[in-house]
C-alpha positions, 0 to 999 in steps of 0.5 A, a space after each residue: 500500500 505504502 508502495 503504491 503512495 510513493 508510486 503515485 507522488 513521484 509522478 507529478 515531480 518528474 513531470 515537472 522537471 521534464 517541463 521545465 527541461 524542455 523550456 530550458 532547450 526552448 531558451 538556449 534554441 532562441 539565444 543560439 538563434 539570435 546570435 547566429 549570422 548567415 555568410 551574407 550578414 557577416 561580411 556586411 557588418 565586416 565592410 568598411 563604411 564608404 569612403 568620403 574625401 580626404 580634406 585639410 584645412 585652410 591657413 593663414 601664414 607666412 611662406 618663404 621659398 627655398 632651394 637647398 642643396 648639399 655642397 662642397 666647400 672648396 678652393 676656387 680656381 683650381 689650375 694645373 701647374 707645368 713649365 713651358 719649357 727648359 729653365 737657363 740658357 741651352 748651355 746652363 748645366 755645362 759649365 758653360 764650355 758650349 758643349 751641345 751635350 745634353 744635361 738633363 735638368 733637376 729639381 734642386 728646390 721643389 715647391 711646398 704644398 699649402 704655401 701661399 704664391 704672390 706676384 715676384 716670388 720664386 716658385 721653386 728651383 730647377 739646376 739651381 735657376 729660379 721658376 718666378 711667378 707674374 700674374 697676366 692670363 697669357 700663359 708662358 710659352 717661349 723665350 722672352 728677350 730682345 726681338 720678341 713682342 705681343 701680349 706676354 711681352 706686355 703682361 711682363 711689362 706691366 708686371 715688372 711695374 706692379 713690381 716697382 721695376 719701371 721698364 720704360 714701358 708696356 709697348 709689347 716690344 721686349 727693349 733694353 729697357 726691359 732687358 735692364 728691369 729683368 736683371 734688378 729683378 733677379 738680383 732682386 731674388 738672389 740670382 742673375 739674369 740669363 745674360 749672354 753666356 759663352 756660346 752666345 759670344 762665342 756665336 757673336 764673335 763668328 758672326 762678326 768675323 764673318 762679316 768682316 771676312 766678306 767685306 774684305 772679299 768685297 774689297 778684292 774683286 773691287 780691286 783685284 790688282 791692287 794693294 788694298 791701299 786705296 785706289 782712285 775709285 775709277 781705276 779700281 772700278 775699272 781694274 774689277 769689272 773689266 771682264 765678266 769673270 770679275 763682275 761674277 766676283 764681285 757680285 758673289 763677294 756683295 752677296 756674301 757680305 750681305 748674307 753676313 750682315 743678315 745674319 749678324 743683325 738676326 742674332 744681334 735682335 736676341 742678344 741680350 737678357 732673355 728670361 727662358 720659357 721654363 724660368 716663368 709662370 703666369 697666373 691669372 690671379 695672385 696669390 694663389 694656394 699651392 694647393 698639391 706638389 707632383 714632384 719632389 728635389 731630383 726629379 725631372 719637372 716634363 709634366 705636371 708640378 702642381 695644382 694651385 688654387 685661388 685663396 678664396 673659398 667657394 661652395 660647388 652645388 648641383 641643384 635639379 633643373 627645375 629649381 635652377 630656374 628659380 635661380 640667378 646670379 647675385 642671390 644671397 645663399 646662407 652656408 652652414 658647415 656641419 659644426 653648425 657655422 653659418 655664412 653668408 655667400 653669394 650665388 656668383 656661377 649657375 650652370 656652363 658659367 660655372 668654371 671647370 676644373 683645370 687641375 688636371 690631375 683626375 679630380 672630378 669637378 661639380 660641373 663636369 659630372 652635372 651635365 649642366 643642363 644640357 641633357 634637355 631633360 629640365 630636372 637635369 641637375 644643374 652646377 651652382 657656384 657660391 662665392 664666400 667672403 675672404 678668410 670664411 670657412 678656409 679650414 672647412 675647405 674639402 668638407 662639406 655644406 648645407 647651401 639654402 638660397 631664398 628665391 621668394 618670399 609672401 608679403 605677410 601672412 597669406 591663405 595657403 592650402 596644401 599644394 595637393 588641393 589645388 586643382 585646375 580647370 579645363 579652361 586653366 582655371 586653378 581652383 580648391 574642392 572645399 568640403 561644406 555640410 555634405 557637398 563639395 563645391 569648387 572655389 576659383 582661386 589665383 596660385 602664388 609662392 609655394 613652399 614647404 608643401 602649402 601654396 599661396 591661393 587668393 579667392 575671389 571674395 570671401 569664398 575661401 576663409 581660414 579653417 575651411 577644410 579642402 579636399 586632398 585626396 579621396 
């Protein structure tokens, strides 16, 4: 009986958790449900939302335009340095016996890399004979004595009276005068003057002689039966022309004697104090810095001595060709060294203006490897040149240097937008997108300066106002 009663309460106990397992599957069905997505719905909530344009807004400030380039700082002018030709007479080396064996010449005293050349000073020494240096822009290369004249003959000339050693002139025409100022100047330094030597008079005496041996043959087929003791002119006459062997005598002895005399006159043009072609050096500006020495005492001076430079300092730049158009002579550049030293220089060469380098020992110049503009490709990198004032940046020289050149500037503060903003129109119109509420609407500006990425713009109006946002990309 008691069996029977459990029976019967268990029932409504275990239909009541069979209900309330059932609601609880109906609850976890629905939450499931809720939170699954199909494919489609998932990758609509992982898009990205629709772009919209890329906007910055508008400014009001000052710009200032520059071209900056990195440079180097260098020595200007850079030259090579040779002889013209043998220092000394053609003798010198032979102890002056006239011997035409050849001695070859040496370098007794080589010049000193670094050192400072003025105008008058003795460069170096070769066979113990000075190599003196004179400013002019005609380059030695010849001999110059008596006899000879032109343009390097005036350049000594004028040189000598920079000197303080007055020639009588600057005729171009190499006189005694000139022969006199040469000998006080080498003695000057502490040499003589190539003077004629032992050959030369010795050559003179021969000329002389032969000069005096023609008229004397002259003399005899005018009188070929007389004693050379003065005849009465129309008996000799008559004694040296009597046949045509005695005409042919006399006119072979005329022709002799004027063939010495040519000869004596040509030599005696020459004869004098001469400065040989090796024994000095012109160059177009003074002082100049011995800059590299190619030779050392001993050594045979047949090529390159040297590189010598000007003592001023400039800065070599390339800039790209379409910043060089902004560019011209006579713009003031600021030129900072790596340690921080500013100077103020002067754009002074731009493009084939820019000298080349004339050293002529293998080093590369900044015009040479620029192509100066040339090419015709107009970003084509072009050659600058800065001047700097003298005895700025000398112990900076081979280093390098930031060059910033100003080529423009706004008058004041100015509305400026990114240079991405600006836009042109068909009809060539410049013009800036700017963004109001949900529309884009295009504004009609005028471009001016640019620099450091914004541009000048002026609207028409107040169509444009600071804080206004313009469209950039999209």
């Amino acid at each position: 009986m008691r069996r029977r009663r459990n029976r019967e309460t268990s029932r409504p106990r275990q239909l009541g958790i069979i209900v309330a397992a059932v609601g609880l599957v109906g609850v976890g069905g629905w939450f499931a449900g809720s939170q699954m997505q199909s494919p489609a719905d998932a990758a609509a909530a992982h898009r990205p939302p629709k772009a919209g344009p890329v906007t910055a807004a508008v400014e009001r400030r000052s710009l200032t335009a520059s071209v900056v380039a990195q440079g180097s700082v260098e020595f200007a002018s850079p030259q090579s340095l040779a002889l013209a030709g043998p220092v000394g007479p053609p003798d010198s080396g032979s102890g002056g016996s006239g011997s035409t064996d050849e001695v070859v010449q040496r370098v007794t005293k080589a010049p000193v890399a670094g050192s400072e050349v003025r105008e008058g000073d003795v460069l170096m020494q070769v066979s113990g004979r000075p190599v003196l240096v004179l400013r002019g822009s005609v380059p030695m290369y010849r001999t110059l004595g008596p006899g000879t004249s032109g343009d390097d003959v005036k350049q000594l000339e004028q040189a000598l009276i920079r000197l303080g050693i007055n020639s009588g002139g600057t005729s171009g025409q190499y006189g005694q005068g000139d022969a006199a100022a040469v000998s006080r100047w080498y003695r000057s330094k502490g040499f003589h003057a190539q003077e004629p030597g032992v050959a030369d008079k010795q050559q003179l005496g021969t000329l002389e002689a032969a000069v005096t041996t023609a008229q004397q043959a002259l003399l005899a087929a005018q009188n070929p039966g007389g004693d050379s003791q003065g005849t009465d002119g129309a008996g000799g006459t008559a004694g040296g022309t009597g046949g045509e062997e005695g005409k042919l005598q006399l006119k072979a002895a005329q022709q002799q004697l004027d063939a010495a005399n040519a000869a004596l006159s040509a030599f005696q043009a020459g004869y004098g104090t001469k400065i040989a072609a090796g024994e000095l050096v012109f160059l177009p500006d003074l002082p100049a810095r011995l800059d590299k020495v190619s030779v050392k005492i001993g050594d045979t001076p047949s090529g390159p001595i040297g590189t010598v430079t000007s003592s001023k300092v400039v800065v070599q730049a390339v800039v790209p060709g379409n910043d060089a158009k902004l560019l011209h002579k006579g713009m003031t550049a600021q030129v900072e060294t790596p340690d921080g030293k500013k100077v103020a220089g002067e754009l002074v060469a731009l493009g084939d203006d820019v000298p080349k380098n004339d050293a002529g020992d293998g080093s590369t110049d900044t015009a040479g490897t620029s192509g100066g503009g040339g090419s015709g490709d107009a970003s084509a990198p072009v050659p600058v040149q800065i001047s700097i004032p003298s005895g700025e940046l000398t112990k900076n020289a081979n280093g390098s240097a930031k060059v910033t050149i100003k080529v423009g500037s706004s008058h004041g503060e100015v509305l400026t937008v990114p240079i991405a903003a600006l836009r042109t129109s068909a009809d060539g119109q410049a013009k800036v997108q700017v963004e109001r509420g949900s529309t884009v609407v295009n504004v009609p500006v005028k471009a001016g300066l640019s620099a450091d990425g914004q541009v000048e713009v002026t609207p028409s109006g107040d169509a444009l106002k600071v804080g206004d946002r313009v469209v950039v990309g999209q």
